[in-house]
C-alpha positions in Angstrom: 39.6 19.8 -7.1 36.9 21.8 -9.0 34.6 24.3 -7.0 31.7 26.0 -8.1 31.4 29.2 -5.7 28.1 30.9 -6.4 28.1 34.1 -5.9 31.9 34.5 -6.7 31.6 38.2 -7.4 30.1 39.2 -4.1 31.5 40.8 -0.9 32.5 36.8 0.4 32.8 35.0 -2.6 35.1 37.2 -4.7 37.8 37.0 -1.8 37.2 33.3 -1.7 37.6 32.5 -5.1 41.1 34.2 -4.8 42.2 32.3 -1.7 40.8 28.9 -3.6 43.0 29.9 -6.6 46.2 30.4 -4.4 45.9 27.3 -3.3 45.9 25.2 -6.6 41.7 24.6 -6.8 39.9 24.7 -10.5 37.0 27.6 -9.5 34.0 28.3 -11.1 32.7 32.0 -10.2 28.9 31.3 -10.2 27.1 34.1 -11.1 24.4 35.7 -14.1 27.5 37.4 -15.6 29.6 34.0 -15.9 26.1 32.5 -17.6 25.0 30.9 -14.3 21.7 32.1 -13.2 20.7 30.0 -10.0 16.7 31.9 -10.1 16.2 30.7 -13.8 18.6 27.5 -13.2 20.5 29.0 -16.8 24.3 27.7 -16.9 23.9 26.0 -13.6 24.1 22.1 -14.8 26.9 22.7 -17.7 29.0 24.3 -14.7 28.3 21.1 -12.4 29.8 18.6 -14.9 32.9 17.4 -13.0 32.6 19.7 -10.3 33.4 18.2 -6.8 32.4 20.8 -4.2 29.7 23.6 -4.3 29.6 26.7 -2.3 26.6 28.8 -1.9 27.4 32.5 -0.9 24.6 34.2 -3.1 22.4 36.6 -1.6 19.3 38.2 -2.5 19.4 41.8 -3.8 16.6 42.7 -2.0 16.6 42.5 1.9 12.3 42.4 1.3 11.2 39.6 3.5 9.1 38.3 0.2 12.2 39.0 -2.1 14.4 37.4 -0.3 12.0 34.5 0.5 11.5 33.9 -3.2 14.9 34.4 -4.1 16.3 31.3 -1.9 13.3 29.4 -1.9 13.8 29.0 -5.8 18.1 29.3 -5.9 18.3 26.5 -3.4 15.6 24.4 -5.2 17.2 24.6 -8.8 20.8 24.3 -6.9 20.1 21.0 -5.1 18.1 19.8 -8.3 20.7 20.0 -10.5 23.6 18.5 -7.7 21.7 15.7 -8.0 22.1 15.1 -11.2 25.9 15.6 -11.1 26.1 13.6 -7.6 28.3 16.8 -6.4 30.6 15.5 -3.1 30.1 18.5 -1.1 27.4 21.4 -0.6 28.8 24.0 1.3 26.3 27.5 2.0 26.9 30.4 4.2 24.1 31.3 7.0 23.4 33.6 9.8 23.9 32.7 13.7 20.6 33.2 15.7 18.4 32.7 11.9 16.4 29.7 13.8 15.8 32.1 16.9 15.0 34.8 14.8 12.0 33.5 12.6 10.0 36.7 13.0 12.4 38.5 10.6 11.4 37.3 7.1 14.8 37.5 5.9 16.1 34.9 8.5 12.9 32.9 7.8 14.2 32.5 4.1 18.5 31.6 5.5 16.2 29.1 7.8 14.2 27.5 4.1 17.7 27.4 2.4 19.5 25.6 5.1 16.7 23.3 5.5 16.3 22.9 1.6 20.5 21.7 2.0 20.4 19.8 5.0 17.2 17.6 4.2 18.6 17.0 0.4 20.6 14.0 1.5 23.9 15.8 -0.2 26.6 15.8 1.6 26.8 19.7 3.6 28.5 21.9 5.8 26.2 24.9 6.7 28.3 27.3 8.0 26.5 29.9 10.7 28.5 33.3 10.9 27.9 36.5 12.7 28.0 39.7 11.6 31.2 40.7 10.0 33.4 43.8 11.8 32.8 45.5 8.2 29.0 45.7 8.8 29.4 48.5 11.9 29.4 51.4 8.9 25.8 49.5 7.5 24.7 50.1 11.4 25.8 53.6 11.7 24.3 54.3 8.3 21.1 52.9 9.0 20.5 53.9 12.2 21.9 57.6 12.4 19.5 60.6 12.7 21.5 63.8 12.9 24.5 63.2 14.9 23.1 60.7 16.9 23.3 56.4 15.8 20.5 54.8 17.8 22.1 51.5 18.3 20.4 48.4 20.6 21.9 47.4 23.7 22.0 43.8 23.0 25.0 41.0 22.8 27.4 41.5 19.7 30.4 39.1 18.6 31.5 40.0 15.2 33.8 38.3 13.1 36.5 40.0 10.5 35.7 39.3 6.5 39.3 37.6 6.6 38.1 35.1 9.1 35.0 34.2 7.7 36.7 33.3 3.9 39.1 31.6 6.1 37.2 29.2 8.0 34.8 28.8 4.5 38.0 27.7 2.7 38.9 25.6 5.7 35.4 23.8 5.7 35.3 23.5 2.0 38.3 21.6 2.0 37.0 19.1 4.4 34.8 16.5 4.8 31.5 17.7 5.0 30.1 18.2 8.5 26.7 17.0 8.0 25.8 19.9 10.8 25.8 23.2 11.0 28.7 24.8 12.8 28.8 28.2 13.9 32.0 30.7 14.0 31.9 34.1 15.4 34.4 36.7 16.6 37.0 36.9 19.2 35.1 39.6 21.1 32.2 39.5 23.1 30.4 43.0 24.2 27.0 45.2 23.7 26.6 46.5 20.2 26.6 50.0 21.5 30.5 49.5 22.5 31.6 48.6 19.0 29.6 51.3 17.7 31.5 53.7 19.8 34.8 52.2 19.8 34.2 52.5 15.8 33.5 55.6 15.9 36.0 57.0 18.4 38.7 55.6 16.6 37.7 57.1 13.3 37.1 60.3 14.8 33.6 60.5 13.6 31.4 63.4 15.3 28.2 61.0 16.5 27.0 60.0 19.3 25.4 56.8 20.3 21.9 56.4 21.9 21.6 53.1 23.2 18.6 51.7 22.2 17.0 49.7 25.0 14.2 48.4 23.2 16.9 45.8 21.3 15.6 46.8 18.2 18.3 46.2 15.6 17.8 47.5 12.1 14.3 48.1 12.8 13.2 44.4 14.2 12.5 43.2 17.5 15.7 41.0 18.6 16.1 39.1 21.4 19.5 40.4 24.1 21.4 37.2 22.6 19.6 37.0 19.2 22.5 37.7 17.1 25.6 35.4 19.2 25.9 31.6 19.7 24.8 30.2 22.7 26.7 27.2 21.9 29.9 25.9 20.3 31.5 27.9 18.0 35.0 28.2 15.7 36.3 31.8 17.1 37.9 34.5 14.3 41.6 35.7 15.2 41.0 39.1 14.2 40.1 41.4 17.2 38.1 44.0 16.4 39.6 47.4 17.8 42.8 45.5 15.8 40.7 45.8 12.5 39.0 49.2 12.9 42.5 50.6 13.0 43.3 48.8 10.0 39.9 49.4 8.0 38.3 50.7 5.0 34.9 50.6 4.2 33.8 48.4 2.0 29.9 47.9 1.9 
C-alpha cells in the first residue's frame, strides 16, 4: 500500500507518517522539502505514480482569510488535477467541525472550498471533520491573555487529543472511502472557559480567566455550539484532564 501524506512534516502529518510506517505502508512525506510543491503542482504527479491513497493534511502558513483562501483554493485544484491522472483509490483530507456553520470566518470559508473541491471531484474521499485538538488550549491562552487575565468565550468546547486524531486518520485511511464527511471529536463535553481553567490550574500557571460572554473566540463572532458536532461523531479515548497531566507543549 503506497500513501502520499501531504503535509508529512507538519504537527498531524509527521506523527502519521510514523504510525503508517509501523504498520508496514510505503509513505510519501508530501511536502516543498521532499520536491512536492502542491501551490506550484512541482513533484506532485511523479510522487502519484503507483500511489493508492492520498492524504491531505497541509495547511496554509498564513491564518489570512485571502492567504488561506488562495492557498487551498489552488493546492486542492492541482491535487485533484493530477489524481486524476494517476486514478488514485482514495482521497483522504483533514477539516474542521462547524467550518459550514462558520462561513463568516474566511479561514473556514477556504476548509469549506477544499472539501467541496474533494467531495464534488468524483474521487473516491473520506473528509474527516475534527475539533480542536487538547494541544491548542496553550494557542488560546497565548492569544487571548492580557496581563494575567485569558479572556476566553463561554461557548461549547469538545476537544480531541493529537493521538486520537492520527488515530482515527490512520483508521479511515485504511478503509474504504466513506464518500461523506464524518466528524470525530473528544470525549469531553464543557464551556471553553473550564478547560482553560482546568489547564491552567493544573500547570500552576498564575492567570485568571474572564469569560467572555460575547462568544468571541480568537477574535470572531462564533455561534455557543459553533465549534462541536451537533450530530454523529467518532469520540477520542483520551480525556482531557488525563492529557494535561501528561502534556508538553507543542505548538
Amino acid at each position: 500500500m503506497k500513501i502520499l501524506v501531504i503535509g508529512g512534516t507538519g504537527l498531524v502529518g509527521k506523527r502519521v507518517c510514523e504510525k503508517l510506517e509501523s504498520m508496514g505502508s510505503e509513505v510519501i512525506v508530501g511536502s516543498p522539502s521532499s520536491g512536492i510543491n502542491i501551490v506550484t503542482g512541482e513533484g506532485l504527479t511523479e510522487a502519484l505514480v503507483g500511489t493508492d491513497i492520498v492524504l491531505d493534511l497541509s495547511n496554509s502558513q498564513s491564518p489570512d482569510d485571502q492567504i488561506a483562501l488562495n492557498f487551498f483554493r489552488t493546492a486542492a485544484k492541482n491535487i485533484i488535477g493530477a489524481e486524476k491522472q494517476a486514478h488514485i483509490k482514495h482521497h483522504l483530507v483533514l477539516s474542521i467541525v462547524g467550518t459550514d456553520r462558520a462561513q463568516h470566518i474566511g479561514y473556514l470559508q477556504a476548509k469549506k472550498h477544499q472539501e467541496d473541491t474533494v467531495i464534488e471531484s468524483g474521487i473516491p474521499y473520506t473528509v474527516i471533520r475534527s475539533t480542536q485538538f487538547h494541544e491548542h488550549v496553550s494557542t488560546i491562552i497565548d492569544v487571548q491573555a492580557e496581563g494575567r487575565n485569558v479572556h476566553v468565550s463561554a461557548i461549547d468546547y469538545q476537544p480531541i487529543a493529537l493521538t486520537d486524531v492520527v488515530d482515527y486518520i490512520v483508521k479511515f485511511a485504511l478503509e474504504q472511502p466513506k464518500n461523506k464527511i464524518v466528524e470525530i471529536a473528544g470525549p469531553d463535553l464543557g464551556l471553553m472557559t473550564n478547560f482553560v481553567e482546568n489547564y491552567l490550574k493544573v500547570k500552576g500557571e498564575d492567570k485568571i480567566v474572564v469569560p467572555n460572554h460575547d462568544d468571541k473566540y480568537m477574535f470572531h463572532n462564533m455561534a455557543k455550539s459553533g465549534l462541536v458536532p451537533t450530530g454523529e461523531f467518532f469520540p477520542g479515548k483520551i480525556r482531557f484532564d488525563d492529557w494535561i497531566r501528561k502534556s508538553e507543549t507543542i505548538y
